[in-house]
C-alpha positions as CSV (number, residue, x, y, z in Angstrom):
1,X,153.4,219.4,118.6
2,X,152.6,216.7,115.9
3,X,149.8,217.4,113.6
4,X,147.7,214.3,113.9
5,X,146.8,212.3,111.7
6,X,144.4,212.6,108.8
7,X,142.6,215.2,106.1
8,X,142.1,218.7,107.4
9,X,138.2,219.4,107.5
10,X,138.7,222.2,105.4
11,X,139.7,220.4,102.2
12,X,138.3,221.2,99.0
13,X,136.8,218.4,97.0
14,X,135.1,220.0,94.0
15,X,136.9,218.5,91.1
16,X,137.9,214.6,90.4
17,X,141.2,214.9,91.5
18,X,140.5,215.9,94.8
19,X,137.8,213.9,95.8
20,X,140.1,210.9,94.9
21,X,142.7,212.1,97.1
22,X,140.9,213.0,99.8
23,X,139.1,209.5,99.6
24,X,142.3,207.4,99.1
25,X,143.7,209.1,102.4
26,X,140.5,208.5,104.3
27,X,141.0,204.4,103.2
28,X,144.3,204.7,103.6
29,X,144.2,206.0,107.1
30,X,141.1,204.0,107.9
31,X,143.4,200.9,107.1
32,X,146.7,202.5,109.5
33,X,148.8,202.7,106.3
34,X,151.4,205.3,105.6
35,X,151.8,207.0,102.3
36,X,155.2,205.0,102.0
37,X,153.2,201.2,103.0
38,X,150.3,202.5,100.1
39,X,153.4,203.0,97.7
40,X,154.7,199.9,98.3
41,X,151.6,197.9,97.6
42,X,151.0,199.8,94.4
43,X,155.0,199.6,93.7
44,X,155.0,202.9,92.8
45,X,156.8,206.4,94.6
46,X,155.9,208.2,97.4
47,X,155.5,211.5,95.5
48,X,153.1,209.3,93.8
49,X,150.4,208.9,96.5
50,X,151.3,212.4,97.6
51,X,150.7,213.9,94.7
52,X,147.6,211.7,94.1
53,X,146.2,212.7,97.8
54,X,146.4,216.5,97.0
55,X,144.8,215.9,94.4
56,X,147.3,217.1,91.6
57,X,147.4,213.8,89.4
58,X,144.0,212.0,87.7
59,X,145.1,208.1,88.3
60,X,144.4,205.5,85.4
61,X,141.6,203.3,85.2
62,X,144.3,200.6,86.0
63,X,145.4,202.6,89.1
64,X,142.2,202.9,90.3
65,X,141.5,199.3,90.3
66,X,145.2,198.6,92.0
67,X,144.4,201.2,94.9
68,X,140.9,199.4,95.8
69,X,142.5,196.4,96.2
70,X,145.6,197.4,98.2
71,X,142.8,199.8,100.5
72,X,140.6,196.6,100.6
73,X,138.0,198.1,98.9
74,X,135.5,197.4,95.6
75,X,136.7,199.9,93.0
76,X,132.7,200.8,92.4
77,X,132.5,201.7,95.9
78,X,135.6,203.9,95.4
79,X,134.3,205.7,92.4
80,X,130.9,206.0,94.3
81,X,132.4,207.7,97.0
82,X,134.6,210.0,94.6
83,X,131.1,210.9,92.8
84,X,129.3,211.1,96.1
85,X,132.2,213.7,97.6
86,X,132.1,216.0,94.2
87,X,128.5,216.3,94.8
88,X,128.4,217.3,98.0
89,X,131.0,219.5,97.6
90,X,129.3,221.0,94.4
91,X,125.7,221.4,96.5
92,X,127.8,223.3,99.4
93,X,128.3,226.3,97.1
């Protein structure tokens, strides 16, 4: 059976990096896109966005900004969330 789709519950979002891939999913799911559509619209790999949704690479100011756009978000609202997460996260321990 297919795993469905989305971010496993369990996730750990206690550093930069992974609050900004678990919140670049979430859009990105929200909006029905696949890592390979995301990668497209950014022009960039799909190891890219994979990487960037495990939370292994710290994206550019510039890259921020291109990835609220092609999620159809305001890039304050994105880094708000990405603060928000790390908070939480942080509190739970």
């Amino acid at each position: 059976m297919a795993r469905p789709i989305g971010m496993s519950p369990r996730r750990k979002t206690d550093t930069v990096e992974r609050a900004m891939g678990t919140i670049v999913a979430r859009h990105r799911v929200q909006n029905g896109f696949s890592q390979a559509v995301l990668a497209e619209k950014l022009c960039c790999d799909i190891s890219y966005i994979s990487q960037l949704e495990r939370g292994l690479i710290n994206p550019s100011l510039r890259r921020i900004l291109d990835l609220a756009s092609a999620l159809g978000v305001e890039a304050g609202r994105l880094v708000r969330e990405v603060d928000d997460t790390i908070r939480k996260s942080r509190s739970k321990r």
